[in-house]
C-alpha positions in Angstrom: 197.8 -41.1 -43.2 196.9 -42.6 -39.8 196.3 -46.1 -39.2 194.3 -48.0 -36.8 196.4 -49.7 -33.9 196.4 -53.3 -34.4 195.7 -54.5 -30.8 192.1 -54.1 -29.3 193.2 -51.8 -26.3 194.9 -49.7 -28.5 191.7 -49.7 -31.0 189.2 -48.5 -27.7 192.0 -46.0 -27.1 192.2 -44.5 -30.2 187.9 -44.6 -29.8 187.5 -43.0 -26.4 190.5 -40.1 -27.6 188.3 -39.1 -30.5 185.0 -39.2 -28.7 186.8 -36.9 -25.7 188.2 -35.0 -28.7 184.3 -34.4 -30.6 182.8 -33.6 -27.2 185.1 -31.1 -26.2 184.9 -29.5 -29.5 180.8 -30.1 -29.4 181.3 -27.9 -25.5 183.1 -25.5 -27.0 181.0 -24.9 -30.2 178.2 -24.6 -27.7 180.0 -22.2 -25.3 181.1 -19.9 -28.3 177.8 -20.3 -29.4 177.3 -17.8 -32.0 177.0 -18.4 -36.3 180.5 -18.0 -36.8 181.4 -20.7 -34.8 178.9 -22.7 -36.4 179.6 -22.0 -40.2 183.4 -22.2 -39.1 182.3 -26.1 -37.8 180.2 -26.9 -40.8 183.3 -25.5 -43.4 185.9 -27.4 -41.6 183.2 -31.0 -41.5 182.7 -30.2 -45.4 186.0 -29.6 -46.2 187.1 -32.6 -44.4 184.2 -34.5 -46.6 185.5 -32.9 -49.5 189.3 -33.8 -48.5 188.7 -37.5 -47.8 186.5 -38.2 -51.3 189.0 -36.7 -53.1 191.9 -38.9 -51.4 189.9 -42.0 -51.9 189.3 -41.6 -55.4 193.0 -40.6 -56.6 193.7 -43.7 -54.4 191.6 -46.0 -56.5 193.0 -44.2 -59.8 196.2 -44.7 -58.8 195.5 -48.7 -57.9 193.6 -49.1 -61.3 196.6 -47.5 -63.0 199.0 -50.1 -61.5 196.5 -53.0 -61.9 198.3 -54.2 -65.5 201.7 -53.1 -64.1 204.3 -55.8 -64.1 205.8 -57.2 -61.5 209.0 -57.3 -60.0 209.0 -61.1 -60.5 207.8 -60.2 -64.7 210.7 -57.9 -64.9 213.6 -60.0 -63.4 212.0 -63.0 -66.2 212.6 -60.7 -68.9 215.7 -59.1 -67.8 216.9 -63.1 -67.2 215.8 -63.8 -70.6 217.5 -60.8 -72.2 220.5 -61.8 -70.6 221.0 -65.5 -72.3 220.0 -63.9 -75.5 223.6 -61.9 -75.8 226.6 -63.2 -77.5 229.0 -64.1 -75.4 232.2 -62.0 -75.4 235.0 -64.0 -76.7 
C-alpha cells in the first residue's frame, strides 16, 4: 500500500502527479468520447470504491482481532515466570 511522503514538497508532489494523472485521463475519456469509455471509467471508479471498503474493513477486523492479543512484553513475563518455576537439574 502507498504511503504519503512525509515532507511537505514531497506531499504537493505526490498532489500535483495525481491531479496531472485525473486530468489526462478526464482528456482522454473525453477524446475517446463514446459509452464504452464511460462505463469502462465508471467500473474501474466502482471497483476501486468497492476495493478500498473492503480493505479498510478487513483492516479494522484484523485490528479488533489483535486488540486482546498479548504482548511481546506479556509473553516474555510468563515465559520468565515459567522458567523459575522448574526444578533445577541436579
Amino acid at each position: 500500500m502507498a504511503h504519503w511522503p512525509k515532507t511537505v514538497r514531497g506531499n504537493l508532489f505526490a498532489f500535483v502527479l495525481a491531479l496531472l494523472v485525473l486530468l489526462a485521463l478526464v482528456q482522454f475519456a473525453i477524446v475517446l468520447s463514446g459509452p464504452f469509455v464511460w462505463a469502462s471509467l465508471a467500473v474501474v471508479i466502482l471497483g476501486s470504491a468497492v476495493l478500498i471498503t473492503r480493505n479498510r474493513r478487513a483492516a479494522a477486523a484484523h485490528d479488533l482481532t489483535l486488540a486482546d492479543a498479548p504482548s511481546f512484553g506479556d509473553v516474555l513475563r510468563h515465559w520468565k515466570r515459567h522458567d523459575d518455576l522448574e526444578i533445577p537439574a541436579r
